[in-house]
Each structure stands twice: as C-alpha cells, then as structure tokens.
Backbone as a chain_set.jsonl record, in Angstrom:
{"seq": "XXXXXXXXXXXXXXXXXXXXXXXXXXXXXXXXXXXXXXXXXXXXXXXXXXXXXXXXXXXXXXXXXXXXXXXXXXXXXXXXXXXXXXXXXXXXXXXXXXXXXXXXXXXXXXXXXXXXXXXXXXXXXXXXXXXXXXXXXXXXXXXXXXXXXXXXXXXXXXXXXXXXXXXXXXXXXXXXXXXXXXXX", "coords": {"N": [[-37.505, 0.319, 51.844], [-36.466, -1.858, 54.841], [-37.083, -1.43, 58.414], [-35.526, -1.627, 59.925], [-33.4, -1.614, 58.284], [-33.237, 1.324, 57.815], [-33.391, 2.124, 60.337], [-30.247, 1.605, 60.443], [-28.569, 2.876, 58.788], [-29.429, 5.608, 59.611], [-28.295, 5.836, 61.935], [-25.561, 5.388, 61.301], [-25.07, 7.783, 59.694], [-25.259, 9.897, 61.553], [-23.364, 8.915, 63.458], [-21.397, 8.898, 61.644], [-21.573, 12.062, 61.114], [-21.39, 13.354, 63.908], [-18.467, 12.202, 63.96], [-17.309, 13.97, 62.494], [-17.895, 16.989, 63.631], [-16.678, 16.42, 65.745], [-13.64, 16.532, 65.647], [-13.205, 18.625, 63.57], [-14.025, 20.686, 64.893], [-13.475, 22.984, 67.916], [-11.707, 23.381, 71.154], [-11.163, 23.154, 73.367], [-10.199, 21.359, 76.362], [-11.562, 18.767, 76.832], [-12.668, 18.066, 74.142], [-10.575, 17.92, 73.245], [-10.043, 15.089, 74.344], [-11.649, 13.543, 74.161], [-11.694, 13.48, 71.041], [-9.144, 11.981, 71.19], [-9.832, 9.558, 72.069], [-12.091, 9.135, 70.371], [-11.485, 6.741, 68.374], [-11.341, 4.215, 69.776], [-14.094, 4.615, 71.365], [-15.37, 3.745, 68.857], [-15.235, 1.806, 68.115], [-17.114, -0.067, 69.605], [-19.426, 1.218, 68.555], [-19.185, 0.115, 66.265], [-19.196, -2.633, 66.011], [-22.009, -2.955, 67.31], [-23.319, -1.845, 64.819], [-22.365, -3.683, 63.294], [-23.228, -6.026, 63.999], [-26.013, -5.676, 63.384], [-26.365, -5.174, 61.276], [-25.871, -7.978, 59.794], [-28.098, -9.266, 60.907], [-30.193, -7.537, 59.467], [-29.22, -8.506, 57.28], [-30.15, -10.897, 57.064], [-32.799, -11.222, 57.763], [-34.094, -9.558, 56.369], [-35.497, -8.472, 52.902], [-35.428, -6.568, 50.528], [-31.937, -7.572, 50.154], [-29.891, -6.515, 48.881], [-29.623, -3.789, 50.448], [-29.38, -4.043, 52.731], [-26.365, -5.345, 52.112], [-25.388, -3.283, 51.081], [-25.389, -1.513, 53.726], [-23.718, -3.121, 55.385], [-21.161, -2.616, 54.138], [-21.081, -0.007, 53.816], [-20.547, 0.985, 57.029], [-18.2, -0.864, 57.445], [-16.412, 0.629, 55.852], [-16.65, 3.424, 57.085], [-15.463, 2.666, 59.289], [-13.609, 2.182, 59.182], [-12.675, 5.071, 57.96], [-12.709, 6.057, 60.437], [-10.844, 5.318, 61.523], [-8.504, 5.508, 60.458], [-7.948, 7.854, 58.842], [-9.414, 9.774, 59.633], [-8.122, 11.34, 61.614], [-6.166, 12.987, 60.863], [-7.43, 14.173, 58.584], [-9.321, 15.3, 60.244], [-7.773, 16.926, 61.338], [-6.168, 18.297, 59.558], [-8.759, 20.031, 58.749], [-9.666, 21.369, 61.345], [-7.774, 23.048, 61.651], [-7.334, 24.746, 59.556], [-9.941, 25.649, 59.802], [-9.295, 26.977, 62.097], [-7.526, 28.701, 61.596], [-6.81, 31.666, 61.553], [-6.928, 32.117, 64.217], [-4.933, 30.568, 65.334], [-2.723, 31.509, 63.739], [-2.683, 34.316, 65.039], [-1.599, 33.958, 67.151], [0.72, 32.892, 67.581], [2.198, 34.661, 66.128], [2.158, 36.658, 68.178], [3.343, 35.351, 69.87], [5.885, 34.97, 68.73], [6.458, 37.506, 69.003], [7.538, 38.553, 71.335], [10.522, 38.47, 73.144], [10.941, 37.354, 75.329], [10.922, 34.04, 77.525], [9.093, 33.848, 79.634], [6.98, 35.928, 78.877], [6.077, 35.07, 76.875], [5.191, 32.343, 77.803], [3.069, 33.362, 79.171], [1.531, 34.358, 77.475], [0.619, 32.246, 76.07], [-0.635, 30.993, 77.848], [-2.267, 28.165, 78.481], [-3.02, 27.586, 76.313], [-1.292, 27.024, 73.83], [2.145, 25.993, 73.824], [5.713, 26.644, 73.812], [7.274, 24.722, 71.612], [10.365, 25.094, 70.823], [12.997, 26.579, 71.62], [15.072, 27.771, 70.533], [15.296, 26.859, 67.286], [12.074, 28.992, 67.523], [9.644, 27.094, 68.046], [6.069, 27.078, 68.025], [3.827, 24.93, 69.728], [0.216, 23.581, 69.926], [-1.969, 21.956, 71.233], [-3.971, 19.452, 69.984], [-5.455, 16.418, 70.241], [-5.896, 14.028, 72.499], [-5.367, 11.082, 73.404], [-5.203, 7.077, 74.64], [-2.173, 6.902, 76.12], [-1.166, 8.122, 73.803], [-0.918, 11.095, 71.093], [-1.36, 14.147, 70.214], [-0.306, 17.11, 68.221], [-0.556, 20.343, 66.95], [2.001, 22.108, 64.948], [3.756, 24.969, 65.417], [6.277, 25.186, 62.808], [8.629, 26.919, 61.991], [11.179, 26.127, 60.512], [10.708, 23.332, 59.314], [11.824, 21.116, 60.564], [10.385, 19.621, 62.216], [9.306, 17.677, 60.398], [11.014, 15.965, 59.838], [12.013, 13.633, 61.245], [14.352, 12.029, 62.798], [15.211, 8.845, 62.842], [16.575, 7.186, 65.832], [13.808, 8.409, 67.014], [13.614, 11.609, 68.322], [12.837, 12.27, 71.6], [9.249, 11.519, 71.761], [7.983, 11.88, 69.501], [6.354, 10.689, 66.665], [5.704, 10.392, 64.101], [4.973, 13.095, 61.74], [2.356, 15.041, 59.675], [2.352, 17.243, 56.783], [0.875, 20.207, 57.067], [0.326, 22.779, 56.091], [2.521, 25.269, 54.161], [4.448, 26.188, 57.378], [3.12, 24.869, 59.052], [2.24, 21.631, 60.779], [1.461, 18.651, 61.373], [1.711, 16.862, 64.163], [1.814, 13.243, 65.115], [2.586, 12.04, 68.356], [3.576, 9.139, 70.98], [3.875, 7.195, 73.486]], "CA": [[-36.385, -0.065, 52.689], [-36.889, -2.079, 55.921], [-37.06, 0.002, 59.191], [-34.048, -1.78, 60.744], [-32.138, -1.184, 57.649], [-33.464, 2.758, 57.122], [-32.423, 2.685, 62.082], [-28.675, 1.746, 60.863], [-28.575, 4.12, 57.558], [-29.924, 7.204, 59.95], [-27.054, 5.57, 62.85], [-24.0, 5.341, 60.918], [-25.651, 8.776, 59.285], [-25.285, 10.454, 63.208], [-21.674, 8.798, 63.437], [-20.044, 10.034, 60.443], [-21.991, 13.716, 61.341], [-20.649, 13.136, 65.008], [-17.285, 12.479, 63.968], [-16.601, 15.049, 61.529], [-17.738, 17.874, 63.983], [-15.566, 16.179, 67.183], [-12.624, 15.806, 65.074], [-12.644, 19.61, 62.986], [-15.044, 21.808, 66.137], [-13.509, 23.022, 69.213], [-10.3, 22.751, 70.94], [-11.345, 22.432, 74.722], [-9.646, 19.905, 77.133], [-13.064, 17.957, 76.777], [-12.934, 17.46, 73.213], [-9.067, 16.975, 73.004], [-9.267, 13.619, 75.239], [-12.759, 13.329, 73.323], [-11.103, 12.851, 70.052], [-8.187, 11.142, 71.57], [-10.657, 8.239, 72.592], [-13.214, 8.732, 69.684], [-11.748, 5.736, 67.345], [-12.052, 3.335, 70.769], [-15.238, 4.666, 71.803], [-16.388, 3.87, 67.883], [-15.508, 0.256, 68.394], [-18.071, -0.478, 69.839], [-20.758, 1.303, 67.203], [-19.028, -0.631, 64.842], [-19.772, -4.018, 66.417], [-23.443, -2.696, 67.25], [-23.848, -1.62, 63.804], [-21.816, -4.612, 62.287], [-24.198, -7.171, 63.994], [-27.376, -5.265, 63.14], [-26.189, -5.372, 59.192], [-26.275, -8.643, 59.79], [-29.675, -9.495, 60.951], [-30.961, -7.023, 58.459], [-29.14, -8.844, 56.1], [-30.862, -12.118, 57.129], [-34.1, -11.168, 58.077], [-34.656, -8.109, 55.14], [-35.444, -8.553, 51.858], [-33.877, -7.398, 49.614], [-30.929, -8.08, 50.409], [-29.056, -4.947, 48.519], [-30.082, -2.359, 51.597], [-27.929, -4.667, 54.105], [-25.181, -5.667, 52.115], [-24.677, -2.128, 51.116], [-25.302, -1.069, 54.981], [-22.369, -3.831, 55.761], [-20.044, -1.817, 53.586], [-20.71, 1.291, 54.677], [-20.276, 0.407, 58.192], [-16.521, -1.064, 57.782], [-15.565, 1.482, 55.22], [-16.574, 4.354, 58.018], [-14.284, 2.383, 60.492], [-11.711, 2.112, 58.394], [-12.61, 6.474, 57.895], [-12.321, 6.791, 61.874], [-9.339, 4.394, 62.11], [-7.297, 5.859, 59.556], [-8.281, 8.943, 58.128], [-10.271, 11.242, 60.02], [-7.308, 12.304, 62.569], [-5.397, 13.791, 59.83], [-8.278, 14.947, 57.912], [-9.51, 15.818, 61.166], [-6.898, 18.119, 62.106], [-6.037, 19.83, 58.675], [-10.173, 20.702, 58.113], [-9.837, 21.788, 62.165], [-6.394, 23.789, 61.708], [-8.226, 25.819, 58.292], [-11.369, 26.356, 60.192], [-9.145, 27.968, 63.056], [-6.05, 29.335, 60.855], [-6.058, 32.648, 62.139], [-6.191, 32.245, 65.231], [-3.388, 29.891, 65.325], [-1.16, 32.573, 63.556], [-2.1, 35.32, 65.943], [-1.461, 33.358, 68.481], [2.281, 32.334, 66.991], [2.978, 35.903, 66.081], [1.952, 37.344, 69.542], [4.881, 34.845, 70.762], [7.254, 35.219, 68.266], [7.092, 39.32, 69.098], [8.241, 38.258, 72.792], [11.447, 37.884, 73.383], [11.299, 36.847, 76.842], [9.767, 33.119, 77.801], [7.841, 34.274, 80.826], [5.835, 36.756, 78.196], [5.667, 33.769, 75.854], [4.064, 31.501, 78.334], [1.845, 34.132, 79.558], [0.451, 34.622, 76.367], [-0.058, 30.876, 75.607], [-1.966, 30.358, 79.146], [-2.758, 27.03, 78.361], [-3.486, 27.259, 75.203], [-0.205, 26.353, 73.401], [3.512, 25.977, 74.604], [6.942, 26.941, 73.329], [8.024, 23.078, 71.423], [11.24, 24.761, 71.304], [12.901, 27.749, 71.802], [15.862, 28.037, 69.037], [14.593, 28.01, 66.375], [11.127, 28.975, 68.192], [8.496, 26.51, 67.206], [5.148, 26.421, 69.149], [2.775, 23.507, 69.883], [-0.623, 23.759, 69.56], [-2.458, 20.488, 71.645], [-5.06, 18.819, 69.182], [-5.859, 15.339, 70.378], [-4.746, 13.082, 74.026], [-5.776, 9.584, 73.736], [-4.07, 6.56, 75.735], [-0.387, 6.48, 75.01], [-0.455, 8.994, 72.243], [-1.244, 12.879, 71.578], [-1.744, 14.336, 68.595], [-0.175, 18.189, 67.957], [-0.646, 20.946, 65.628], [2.982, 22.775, 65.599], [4.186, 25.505, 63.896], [7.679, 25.185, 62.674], [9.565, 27.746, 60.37], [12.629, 25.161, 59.974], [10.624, 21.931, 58.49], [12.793, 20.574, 60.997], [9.507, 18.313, 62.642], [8.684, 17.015, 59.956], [11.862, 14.702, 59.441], [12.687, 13.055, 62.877], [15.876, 11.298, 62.593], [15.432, 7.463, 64.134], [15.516, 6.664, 66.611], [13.198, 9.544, 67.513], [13.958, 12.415, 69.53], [11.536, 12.336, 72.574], [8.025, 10.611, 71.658], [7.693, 12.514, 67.86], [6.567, 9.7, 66.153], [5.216, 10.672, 62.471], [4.262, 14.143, 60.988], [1.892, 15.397, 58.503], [2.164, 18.816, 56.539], [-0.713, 20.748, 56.383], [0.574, 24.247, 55.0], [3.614, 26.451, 54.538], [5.057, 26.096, 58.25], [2.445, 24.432, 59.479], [2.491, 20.493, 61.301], [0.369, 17.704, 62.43], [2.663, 15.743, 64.647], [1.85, 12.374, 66.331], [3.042, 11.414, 69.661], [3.487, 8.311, 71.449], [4.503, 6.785, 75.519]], "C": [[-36.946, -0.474, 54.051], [-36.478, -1.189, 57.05], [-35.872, -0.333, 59.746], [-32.407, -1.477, 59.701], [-31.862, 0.5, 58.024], [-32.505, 2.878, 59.644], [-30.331, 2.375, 61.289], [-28.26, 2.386, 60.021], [-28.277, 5.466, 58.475], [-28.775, 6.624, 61.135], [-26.282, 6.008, 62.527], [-24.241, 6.923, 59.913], [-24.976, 9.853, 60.855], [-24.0, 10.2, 63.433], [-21.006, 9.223, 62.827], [-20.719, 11.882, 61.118], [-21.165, 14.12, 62.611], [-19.007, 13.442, 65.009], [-16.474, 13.35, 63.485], [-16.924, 16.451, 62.999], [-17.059, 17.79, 65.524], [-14.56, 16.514, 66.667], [-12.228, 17.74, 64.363], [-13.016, 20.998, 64.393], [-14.034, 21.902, 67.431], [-12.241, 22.695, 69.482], [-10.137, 23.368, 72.653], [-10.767, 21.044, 75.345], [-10.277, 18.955, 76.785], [-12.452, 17.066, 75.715], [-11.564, 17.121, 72.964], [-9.373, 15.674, 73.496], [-11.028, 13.011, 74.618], [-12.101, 12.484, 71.842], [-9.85, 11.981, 70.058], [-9.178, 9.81, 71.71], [-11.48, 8.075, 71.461], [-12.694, 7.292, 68.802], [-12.304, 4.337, 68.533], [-13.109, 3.054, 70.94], [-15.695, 4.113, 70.218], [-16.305, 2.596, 67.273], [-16.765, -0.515, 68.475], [-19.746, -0.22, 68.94], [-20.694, 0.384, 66.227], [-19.584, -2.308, 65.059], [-21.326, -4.184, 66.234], [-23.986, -2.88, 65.978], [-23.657, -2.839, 62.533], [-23.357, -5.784, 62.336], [-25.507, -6.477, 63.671], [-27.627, -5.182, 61.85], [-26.258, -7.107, 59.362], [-27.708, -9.395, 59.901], [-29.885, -8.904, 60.133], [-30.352, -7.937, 57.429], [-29.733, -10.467, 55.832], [-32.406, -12.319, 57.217], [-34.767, -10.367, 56.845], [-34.545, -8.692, 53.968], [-35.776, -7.162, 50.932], [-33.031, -7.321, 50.153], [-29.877, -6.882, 50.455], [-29.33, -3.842, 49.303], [-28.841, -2.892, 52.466], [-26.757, -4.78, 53.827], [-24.845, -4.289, 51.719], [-24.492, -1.197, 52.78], [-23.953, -1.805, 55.586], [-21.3, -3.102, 55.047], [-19.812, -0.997, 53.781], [-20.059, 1.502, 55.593], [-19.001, 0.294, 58.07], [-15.99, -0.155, 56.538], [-15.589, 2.73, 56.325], [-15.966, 4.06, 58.941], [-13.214, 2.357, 60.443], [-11.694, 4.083, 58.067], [-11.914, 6.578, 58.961], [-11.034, 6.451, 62.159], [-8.174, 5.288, 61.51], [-7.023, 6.998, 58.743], [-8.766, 10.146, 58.434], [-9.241, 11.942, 61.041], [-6.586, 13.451, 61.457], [-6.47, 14.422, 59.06], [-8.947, 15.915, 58.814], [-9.356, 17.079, 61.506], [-6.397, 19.338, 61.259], [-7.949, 20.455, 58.692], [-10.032, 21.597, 59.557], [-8.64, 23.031, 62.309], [-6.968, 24.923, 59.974], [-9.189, 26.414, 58.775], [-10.593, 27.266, 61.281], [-7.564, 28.69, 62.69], [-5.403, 30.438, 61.684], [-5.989, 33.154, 63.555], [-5.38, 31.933, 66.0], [-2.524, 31.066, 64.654], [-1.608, 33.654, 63.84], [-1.13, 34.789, 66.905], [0.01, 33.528, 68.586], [2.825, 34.063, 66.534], [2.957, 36.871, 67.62], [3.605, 36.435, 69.906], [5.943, 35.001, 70.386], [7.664, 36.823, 68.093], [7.488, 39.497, 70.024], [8.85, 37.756, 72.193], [11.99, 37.057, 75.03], [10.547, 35.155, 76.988], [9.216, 33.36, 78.692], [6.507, 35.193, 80.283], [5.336, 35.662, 77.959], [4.81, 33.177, 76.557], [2.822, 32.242, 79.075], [0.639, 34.382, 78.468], [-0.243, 33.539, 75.687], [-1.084, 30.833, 76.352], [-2.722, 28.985, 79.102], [-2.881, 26.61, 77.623], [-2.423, 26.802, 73.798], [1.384, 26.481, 74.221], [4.761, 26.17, 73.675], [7.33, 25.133, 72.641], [9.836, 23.685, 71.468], [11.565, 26.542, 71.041], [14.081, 28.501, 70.5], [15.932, 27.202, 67.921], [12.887, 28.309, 67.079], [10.335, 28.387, 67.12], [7.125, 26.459, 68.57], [3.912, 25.956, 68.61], [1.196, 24.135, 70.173], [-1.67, 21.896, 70.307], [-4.029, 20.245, 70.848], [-5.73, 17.689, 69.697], [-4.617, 14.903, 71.707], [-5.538, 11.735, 73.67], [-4.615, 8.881, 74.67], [-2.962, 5.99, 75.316], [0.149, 7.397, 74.202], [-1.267, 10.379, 72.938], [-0.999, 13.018, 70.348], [-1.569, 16.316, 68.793], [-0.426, 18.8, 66.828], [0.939, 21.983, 65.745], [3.578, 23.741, 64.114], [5.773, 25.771, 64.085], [7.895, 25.552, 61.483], [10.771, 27.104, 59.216], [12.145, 23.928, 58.874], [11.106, 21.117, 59.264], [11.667, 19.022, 61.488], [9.271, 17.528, 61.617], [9.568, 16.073, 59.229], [12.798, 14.42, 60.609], [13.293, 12.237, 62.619], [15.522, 10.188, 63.368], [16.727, 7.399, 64.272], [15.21, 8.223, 67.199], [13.143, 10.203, 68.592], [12.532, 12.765, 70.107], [10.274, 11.16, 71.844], [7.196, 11.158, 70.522], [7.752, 10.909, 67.222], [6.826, 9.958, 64.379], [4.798, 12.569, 62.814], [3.661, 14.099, 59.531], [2.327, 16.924, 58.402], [1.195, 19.259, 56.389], [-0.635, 21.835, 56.228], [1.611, 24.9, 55.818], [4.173, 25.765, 56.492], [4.446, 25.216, 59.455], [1.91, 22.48, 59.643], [1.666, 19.705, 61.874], [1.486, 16.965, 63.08], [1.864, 14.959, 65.486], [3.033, 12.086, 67.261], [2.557, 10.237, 70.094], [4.47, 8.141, 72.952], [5.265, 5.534, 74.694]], "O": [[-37.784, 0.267, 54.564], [-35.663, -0.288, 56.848], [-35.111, 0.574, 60.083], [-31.219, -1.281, 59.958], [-30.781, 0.963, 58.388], [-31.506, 3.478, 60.041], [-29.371, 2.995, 61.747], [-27.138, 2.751, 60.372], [-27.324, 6.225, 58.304], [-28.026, 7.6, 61.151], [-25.881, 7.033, 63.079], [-23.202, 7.125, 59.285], [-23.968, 10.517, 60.615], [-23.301, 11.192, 63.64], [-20.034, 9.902, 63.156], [-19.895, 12.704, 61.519], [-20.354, 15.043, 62.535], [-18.382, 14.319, 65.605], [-15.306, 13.575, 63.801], [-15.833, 16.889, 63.363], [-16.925, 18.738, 66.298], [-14.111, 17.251, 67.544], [-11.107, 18.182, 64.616], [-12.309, 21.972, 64.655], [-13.794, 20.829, 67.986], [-11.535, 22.032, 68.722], [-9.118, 23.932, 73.051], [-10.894, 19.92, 74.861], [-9.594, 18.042, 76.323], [-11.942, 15.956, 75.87], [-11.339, 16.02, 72.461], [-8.727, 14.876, 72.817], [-11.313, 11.838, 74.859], [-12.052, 11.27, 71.646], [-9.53, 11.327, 69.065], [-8.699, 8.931, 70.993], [-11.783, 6.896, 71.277], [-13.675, 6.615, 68.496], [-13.295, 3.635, 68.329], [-13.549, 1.907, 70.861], [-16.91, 3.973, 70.35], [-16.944, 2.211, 66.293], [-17.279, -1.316, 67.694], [-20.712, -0.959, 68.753], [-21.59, -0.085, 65.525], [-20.273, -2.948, 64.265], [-21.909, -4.989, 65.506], [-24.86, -3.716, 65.748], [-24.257, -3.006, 61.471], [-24.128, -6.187, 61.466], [-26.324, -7.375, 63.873], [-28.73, -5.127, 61.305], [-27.198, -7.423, 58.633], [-28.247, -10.008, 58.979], [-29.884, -9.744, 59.233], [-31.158, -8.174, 56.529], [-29.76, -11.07, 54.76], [-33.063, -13.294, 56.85], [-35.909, -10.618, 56.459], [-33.588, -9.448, 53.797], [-37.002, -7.062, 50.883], [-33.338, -6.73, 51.189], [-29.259, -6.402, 51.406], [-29.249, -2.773, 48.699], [-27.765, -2.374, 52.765], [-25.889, -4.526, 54.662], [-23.71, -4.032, 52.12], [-23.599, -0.366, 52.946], [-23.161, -1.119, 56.231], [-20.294, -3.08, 55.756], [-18.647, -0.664, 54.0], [-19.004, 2.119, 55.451], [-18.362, 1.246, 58.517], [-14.809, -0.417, 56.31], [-14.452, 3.151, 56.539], [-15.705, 4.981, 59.714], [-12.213, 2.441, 61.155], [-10.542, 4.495, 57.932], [-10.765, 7.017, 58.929], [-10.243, 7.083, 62.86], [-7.148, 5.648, 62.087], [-6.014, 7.11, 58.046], [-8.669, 11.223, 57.846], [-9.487, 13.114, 61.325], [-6.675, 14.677, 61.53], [-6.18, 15.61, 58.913], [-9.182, 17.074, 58.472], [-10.127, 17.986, 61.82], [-6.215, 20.519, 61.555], [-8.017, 21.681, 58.606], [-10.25, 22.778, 59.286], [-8.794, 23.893, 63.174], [-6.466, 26.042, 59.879], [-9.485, 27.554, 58.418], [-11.134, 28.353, 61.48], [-6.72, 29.08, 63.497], [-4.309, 30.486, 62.246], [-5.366, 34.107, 64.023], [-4.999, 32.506, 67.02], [-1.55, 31.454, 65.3], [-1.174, 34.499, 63.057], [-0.056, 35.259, 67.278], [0.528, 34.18, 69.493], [3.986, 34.404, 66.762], [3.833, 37.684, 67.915], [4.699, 36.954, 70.127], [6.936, 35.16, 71.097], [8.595, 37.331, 67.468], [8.002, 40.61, 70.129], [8.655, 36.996, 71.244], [12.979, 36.495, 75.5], [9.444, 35.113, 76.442], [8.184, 32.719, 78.494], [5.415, 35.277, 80.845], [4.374, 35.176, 78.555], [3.631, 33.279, 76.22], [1.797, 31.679, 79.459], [-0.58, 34.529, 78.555], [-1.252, 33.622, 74.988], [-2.236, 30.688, 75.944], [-3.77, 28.835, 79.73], [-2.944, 25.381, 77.578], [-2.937, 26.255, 72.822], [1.497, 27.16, 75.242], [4.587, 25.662, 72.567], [7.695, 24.352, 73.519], [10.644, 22.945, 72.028], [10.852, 27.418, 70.552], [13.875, 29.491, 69.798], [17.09, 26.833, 67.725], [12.412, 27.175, 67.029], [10.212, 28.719, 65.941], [7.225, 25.959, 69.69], [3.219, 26.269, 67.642], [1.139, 25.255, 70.68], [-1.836, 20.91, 69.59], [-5.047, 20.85, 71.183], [-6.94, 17.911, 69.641], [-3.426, 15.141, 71.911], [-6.736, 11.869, 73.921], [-3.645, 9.4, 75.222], [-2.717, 5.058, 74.55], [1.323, 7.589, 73.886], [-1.779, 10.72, 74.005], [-0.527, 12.214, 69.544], [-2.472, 16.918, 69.376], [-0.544, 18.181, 65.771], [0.968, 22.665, 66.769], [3.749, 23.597, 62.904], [6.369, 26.304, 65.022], [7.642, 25.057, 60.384], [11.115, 27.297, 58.051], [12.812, 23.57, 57.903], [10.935, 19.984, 58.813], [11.927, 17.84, 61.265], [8.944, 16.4, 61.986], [9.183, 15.445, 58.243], [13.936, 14.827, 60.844], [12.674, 11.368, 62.005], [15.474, 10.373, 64.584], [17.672, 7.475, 63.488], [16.033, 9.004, 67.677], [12.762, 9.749, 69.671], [11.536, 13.253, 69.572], [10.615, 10.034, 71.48], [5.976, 11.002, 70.473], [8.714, 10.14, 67.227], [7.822, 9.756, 63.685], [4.445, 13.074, 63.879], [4.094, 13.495, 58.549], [2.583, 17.681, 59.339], [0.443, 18.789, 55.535], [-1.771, 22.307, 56.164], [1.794, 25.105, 57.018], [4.147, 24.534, 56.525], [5.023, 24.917, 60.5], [1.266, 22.008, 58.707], [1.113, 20.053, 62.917], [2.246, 16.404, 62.291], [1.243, 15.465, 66.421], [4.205, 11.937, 66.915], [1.383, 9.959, 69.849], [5.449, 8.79, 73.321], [5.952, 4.717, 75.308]]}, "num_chains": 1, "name": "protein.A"}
C-alpha cells in the first residue's frame, strides 16, 4: 500500500476513533459545544481527506487502496452527518445510565423546586414541572442543542406541530428515557 494511501487510512482511522469518544465520553461544557460543532469542524477533514483520495487515486497504483479510501471517507461523513449524534447519545446515555437515574430520583424525592435546582447545580434542569420531566444537556451547536430528557409521560416524544417551544424531533432510547433535538 502506498504511504499516502496507508497517511489517509491511519487519518480517517484517528477521526472515526476521535469521534466516537467526543460523541459517547464526557459531559463537560467543553465537550457539549465540542460535539455541537464536531460535524462542522469535520467538514473540513472531509475535504482534506476527499482531495488526498484523490491524488492517491491518480498518482498510486493500484488503484483499489484509493478508490476504497474515497468510500470510506464519504461513508464516515455521511456517519458524522447523520448518525453518530443519535448513536452518539444512546452509547453516551448507557455508558452514564446510572448516574442519570440517581440524579432524576434525587429530584423526583424533592418536592420543593429550590431543592430540585440545588441538586441539579448545573448539571440538569427541571424541563417541566407537572408531570416532572428533567433535562439532561448533551450537545450546543449553532442554532440547535441536543438533550437527553427523562420523561415518565412519553409526552416528548410526540410534539404536536407546530412545535411547542424549539422541540424539534425526538429519539427513544429506553423505557422513559429521550434524545430530544432543539432548534433557534
């Protein structure tokens, strides 16, 4: 295998590794507005990596290293574009299960909201208070936001158009448990 094929193999190798542990790891301000931006920021790899499958695929022989490196390439953009938030967020919402439902039972054993938000501290918020559902912040990019919410009702996960507030779509990802996008 030529060396410029084997540099965009071990690249787009580092990107998929990259994105999977931005996307399921961690759940810091950082990496929220991190994974909010990662499909943007992975624009630009994709260009890098698009035109560099090219040359390899002009300059390299054989041929079958590049054109399978060109496929890779826009099938992993089409991963980041379309697939990895939601896959993202259930593999990141399993890896941190239980301490999402302490969290949600600590609040739902307050009855007061001044406990409630004391016990979030930053780290999630009341979405509503009858029937109590609370939010869980996963992802900020620009325009949108990306929650994890837990709701006993089901109620998020069929928003009546025209949509109340900036609930665009939900996924389910177990028993009571919600991916909701947001949008401005």
């Amino acid at each position: 295998m030529p060396k410029l094929t084997k540099f965009i193999y071990a690249t787009l190798g580092l990107w998929l590794s990259s994105t999977l542990l931005i996307y399921t790891f961690g759940y810091s301000e950082a990496i929220q507005i991190l994974r909010g931006f990662w499909p943007l920021l992975s624009l630009l790899t994709t260009a890098i990596l698009e035109l560099l499958c090219v040359i390899a695929f002009f300059s390299d022989r054989p041929k079958l290293w590049a054109a399978w490196a060109i496929f890779l390439v826009a099938l992993t953009t089409v991963a980041v574009f379309k697939t990895f938030g939601s896959w993202g967020a259930w593999m990141h919402f399993h890896i941190h299960k239980n301490r999402y439902e302490t969290t949600v039972k600590q609040v739902l054993a307050i009855s007061t909201d001044e406990e409630r938000k004391r016990i979030c501290t930053g780290d999630c918020w009341l979405y509503s208070n009858e029937p109590a559902r609370v939010a869980f912040h996963y992802a900020h990019g620009f325009l949108n936001w990306h929650d994890i919410i837990y709701d006993p009702t089901g109620m998020v996960a069929r928003p009546d158009p025209p949509y109340d507030g900036y609930l665009v779509a939900t996924d389910h990802l177990t028993g009571a448990w919600f991916f909701c996008h947001f949008a401005d």
